[in-house]
C-alpha positions as CSV (number, residue, x, y, z in Angstrom):
1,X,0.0,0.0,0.0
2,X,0.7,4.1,-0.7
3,X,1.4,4.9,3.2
4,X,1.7,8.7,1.9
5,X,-1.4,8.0,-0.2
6,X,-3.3,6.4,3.0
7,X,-1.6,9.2,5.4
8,X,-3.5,11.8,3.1
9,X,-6.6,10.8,2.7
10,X,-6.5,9.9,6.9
11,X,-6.3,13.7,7.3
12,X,-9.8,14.5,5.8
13,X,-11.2,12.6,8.9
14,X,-9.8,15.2,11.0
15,X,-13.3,17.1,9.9
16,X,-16.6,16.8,11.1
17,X,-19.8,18.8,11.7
18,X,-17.5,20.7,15.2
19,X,-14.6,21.1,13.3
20,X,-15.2,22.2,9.6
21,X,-11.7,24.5,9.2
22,X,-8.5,23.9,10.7
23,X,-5.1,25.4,10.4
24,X,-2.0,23.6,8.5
25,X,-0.6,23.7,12.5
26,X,-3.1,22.0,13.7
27,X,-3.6,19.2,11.4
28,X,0.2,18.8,11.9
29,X,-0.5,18.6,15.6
30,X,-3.7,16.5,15.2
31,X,-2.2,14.0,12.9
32,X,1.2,13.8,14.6
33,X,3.0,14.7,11.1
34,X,6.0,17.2,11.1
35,X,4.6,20.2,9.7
36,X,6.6,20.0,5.9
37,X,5.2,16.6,6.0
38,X,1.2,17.5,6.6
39,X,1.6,20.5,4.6
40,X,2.9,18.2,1.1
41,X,-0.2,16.0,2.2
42,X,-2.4,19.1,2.2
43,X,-1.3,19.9,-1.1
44,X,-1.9,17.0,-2.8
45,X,-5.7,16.9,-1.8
46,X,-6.2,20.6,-2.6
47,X,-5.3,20.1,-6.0
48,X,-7.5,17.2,-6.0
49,X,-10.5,18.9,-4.7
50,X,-11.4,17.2,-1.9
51,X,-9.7,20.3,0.2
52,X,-9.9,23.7,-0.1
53,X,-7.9,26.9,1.4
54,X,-9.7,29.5,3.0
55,X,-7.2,31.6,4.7
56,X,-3.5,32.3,4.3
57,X,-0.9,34.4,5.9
58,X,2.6,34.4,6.2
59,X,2.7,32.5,9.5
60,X,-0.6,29.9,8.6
61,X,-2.5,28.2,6.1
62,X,-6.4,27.1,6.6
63,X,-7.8,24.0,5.1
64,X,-12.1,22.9,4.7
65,X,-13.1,20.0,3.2
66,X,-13.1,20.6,-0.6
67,X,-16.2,20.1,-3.2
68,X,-15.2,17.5,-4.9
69,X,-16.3,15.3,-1.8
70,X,-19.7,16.9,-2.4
71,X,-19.7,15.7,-5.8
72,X,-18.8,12.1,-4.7
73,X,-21.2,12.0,-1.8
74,X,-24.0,12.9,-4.2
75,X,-22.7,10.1,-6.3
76,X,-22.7,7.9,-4.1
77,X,-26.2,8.5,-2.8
78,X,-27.5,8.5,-6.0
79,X,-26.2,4.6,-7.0
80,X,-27.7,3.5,-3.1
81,X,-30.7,5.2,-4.0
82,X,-31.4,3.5,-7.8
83,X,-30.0,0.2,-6.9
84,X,-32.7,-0.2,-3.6
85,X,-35.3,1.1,-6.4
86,X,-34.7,-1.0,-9.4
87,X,-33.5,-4.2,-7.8
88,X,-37.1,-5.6,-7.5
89,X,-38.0,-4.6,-11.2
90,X,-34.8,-5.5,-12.8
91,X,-35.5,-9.3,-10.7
92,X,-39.0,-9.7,-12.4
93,X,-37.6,-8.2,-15.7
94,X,-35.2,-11.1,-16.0
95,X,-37.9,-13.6,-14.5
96,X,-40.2,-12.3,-17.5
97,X,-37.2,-12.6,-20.5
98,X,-34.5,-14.4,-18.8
99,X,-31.7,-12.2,-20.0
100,X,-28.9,-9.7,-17.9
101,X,-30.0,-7.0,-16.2
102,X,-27.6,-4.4,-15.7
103,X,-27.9,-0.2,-14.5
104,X,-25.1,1.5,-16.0
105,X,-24.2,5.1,-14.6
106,X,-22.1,7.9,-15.9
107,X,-19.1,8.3,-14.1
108,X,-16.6,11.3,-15.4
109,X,-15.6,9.7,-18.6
110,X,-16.7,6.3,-18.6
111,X,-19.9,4.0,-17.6
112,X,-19.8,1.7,-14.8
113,X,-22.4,-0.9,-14.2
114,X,-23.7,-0.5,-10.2
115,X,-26.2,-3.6,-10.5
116,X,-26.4,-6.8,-12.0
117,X,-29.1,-9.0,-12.4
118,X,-28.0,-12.7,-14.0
119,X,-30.2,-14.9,-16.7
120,X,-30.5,-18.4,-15.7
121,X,-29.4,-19.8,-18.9
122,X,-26.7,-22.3,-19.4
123,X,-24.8,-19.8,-21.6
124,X,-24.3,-16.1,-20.1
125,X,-22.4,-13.2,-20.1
126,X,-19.7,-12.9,-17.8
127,X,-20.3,-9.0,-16.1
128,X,-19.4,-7.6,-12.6
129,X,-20.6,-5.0,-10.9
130,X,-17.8,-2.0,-10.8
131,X,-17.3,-2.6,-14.4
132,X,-16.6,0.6,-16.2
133,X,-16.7,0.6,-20.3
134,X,-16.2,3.8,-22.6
135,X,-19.0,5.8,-23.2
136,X,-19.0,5.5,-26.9
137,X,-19.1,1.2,-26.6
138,X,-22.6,-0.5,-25.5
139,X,-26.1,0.3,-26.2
140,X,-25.9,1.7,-21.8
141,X,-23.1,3.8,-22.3
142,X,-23.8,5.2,-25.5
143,X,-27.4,5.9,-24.4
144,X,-25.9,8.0,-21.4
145,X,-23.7,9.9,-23.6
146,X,-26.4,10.7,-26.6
147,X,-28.7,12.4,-23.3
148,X,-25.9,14.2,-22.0
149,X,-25.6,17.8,-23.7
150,X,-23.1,18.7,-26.9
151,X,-20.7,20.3,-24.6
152,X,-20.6,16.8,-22.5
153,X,-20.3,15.3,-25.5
154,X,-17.3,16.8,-26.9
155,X,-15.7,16.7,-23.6
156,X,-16.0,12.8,-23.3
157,X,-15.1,12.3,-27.1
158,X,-12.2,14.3,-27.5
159,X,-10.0,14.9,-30.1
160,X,-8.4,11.7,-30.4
161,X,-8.8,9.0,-32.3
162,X,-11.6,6.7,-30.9
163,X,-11.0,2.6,-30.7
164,X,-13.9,-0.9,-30.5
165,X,-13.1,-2.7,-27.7
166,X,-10.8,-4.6,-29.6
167,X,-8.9,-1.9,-30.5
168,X,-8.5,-2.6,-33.8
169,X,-11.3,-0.6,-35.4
170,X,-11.2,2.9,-35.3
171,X,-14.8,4.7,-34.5
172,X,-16.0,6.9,-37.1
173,X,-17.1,10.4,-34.8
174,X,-19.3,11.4,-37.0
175,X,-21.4,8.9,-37.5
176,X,-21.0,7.8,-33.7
177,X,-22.7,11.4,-33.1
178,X,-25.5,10.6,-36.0
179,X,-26.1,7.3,-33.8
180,X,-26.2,9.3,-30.5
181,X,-28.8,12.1,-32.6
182,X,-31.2,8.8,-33.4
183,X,-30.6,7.4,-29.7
184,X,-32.0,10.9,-27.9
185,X,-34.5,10.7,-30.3
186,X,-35.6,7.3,-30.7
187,X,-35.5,6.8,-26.4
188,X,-33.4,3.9,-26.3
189,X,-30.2,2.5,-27.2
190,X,-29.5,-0.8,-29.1
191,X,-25.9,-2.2,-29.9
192,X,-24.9,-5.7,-31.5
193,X,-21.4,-7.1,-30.8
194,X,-20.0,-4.1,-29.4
195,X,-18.6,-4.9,-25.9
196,X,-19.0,-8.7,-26.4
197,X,-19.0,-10.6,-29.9
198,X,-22.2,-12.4,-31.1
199,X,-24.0,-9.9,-28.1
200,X,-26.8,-7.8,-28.5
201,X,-27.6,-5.1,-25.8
202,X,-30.5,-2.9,-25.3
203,X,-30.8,-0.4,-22.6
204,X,-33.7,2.6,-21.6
205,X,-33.1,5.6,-19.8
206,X,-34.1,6.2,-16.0
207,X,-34.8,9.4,-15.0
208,X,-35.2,11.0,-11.5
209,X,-37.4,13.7,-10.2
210,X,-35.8,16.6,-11.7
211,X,-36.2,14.9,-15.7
212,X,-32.7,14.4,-15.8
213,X,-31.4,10.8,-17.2
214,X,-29.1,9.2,-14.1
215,X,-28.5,5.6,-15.7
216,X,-30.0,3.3,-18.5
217,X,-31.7,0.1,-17.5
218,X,-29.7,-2.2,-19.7
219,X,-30.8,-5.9,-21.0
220,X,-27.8,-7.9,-22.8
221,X,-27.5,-11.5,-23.7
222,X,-26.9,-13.9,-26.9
223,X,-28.1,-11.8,-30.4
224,X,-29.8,-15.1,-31.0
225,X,-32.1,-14.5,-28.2
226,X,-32.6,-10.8,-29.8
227,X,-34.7,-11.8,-32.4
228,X,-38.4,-11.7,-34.8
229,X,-41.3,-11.9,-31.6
230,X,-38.8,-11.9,-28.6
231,X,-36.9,-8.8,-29.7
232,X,-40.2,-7.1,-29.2
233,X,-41.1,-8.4,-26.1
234,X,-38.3,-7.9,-24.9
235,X,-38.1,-3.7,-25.7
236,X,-41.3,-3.6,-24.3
237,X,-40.9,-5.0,-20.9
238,X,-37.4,-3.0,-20.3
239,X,-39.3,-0.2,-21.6
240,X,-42.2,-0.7,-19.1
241,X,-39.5,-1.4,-16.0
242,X,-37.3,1.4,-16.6
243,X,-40.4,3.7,-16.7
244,X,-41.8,2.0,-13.5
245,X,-38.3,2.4,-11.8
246,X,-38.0,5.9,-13.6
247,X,-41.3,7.0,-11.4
248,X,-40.0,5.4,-8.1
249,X,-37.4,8.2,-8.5
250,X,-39.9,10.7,-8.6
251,X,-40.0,11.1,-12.4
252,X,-43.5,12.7,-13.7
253,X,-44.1,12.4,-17.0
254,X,-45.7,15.5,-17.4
255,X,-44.7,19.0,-15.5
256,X,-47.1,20.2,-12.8
């Protein structure tokens, strides 16, 4: 293990609800650190967000606990809160078809899958949850991406070159942002062979209370199981669960 990683992140417990600013002597004091020593620390987890300086002098510096740890606390309540909601409907969903249930969230510049629900067949995928994929691979991550605004877009895209999971096919951007154009419109995302050969994937959005999309209710399993009858049973039921998980967290599908 990182002791000066571990020794670093040890000094944000030094805050609570009593103590919400201290100086860089008495965080040195508190955490039994020569003062060089607690200040590199402090340094490190300013520039990472997760402190910030209120005050400086010649003689002091103050610390409070930074923003980013806001950001990660609403994260994290948000994943608690959808997995609690959907893990009921995502259970009858694969009762009903029999295929993977995933929730795949945003997370900076990738998707990770938070839940999992498995197929009983004799065949299946092999996922986890904590998986993270690109944004621009999978019918859940790509569906994230095409409801996230240009800007987001961009920002996740980047200028260079983009690769398939194989890494041997390069993505064409523009028609990857025609794709994402059809998948805001359209309200669902569908991918074949994209993170997993001879796959299929289709994934809905779940939205919470204020309209905005959080994750996408994803069903994957063998394209063979993806087609004529079934296909269409199968969109419908995730369409139905991701709405019926969609209003557990407060979405209305018309404003007051």
């Amino acid at each position: 293990m990182n002791q000066s990683v571990i020794k670093a992140l040890k000094l944000l417990d030094l805050f609570n609800e009593d103590i919400q600013e201290l100086s860089l002597r008495e965080i040195a004091l508190r955490a039994d650190l020569p003062k060089p020593t607690a200040y590199r620390h402090l340094a490190s987890l300013v520039e990472c967000g997760f402190l910030q300086k209120s005050k400086e002098n010649d003689q002091d510096s103050r610390y409070r606990l930074g923003l980013k740890l806001l950001e990660l606390g609403h994260l994290v309540t948000n994943q608690l809160e959808i997995r609690e909601v959907a893990l009921p409907l995502m259970e009858q969903l694969a009762q009903d078809i029999n295929e993977v249930i995933h929730i795949v969230i945003a997370n900076q510049k990738e998707a990770t899958y938070i839940e999992k629900v498995d197929s009983t067949r004799a065949i299946r995928l092999y996922t986890r949850i904590g998986k993270s994929s690109p944004l621009y691979i999978g019918s859940g991550p790509k569906l994230l991406l095409a409801f996230m605004d240009k800007e987001k877009q961009k920002e996740v895209l980047g200028d260079a070159e983009l690769y398939a999971i194989d890494e041997h096919r390069k993505i064409d951007k523009k028609r990857l942002q025609e794709e994402l154009d059809i998948i805001r419109e359209e309200g669902y995302a569908y991918s074949i062979g994209e993170q997993d050969l001879e796959t299929t994937g289709i994934s809905y959005p779940l939205y919470n209370y204020r309209r905005q999309v959080i994750a996408a209710l994803t069903v994957s399993g063998l394209s063979s199981h993806f087609e004529g009858e079934n296909l269409q049973v199968i969109k419908m039921k995730t369409q139905q669960n991701a709405e019926k998980i969609s209003e557990k967290l407060g979405y209305q599908t018309t404003k007051l």
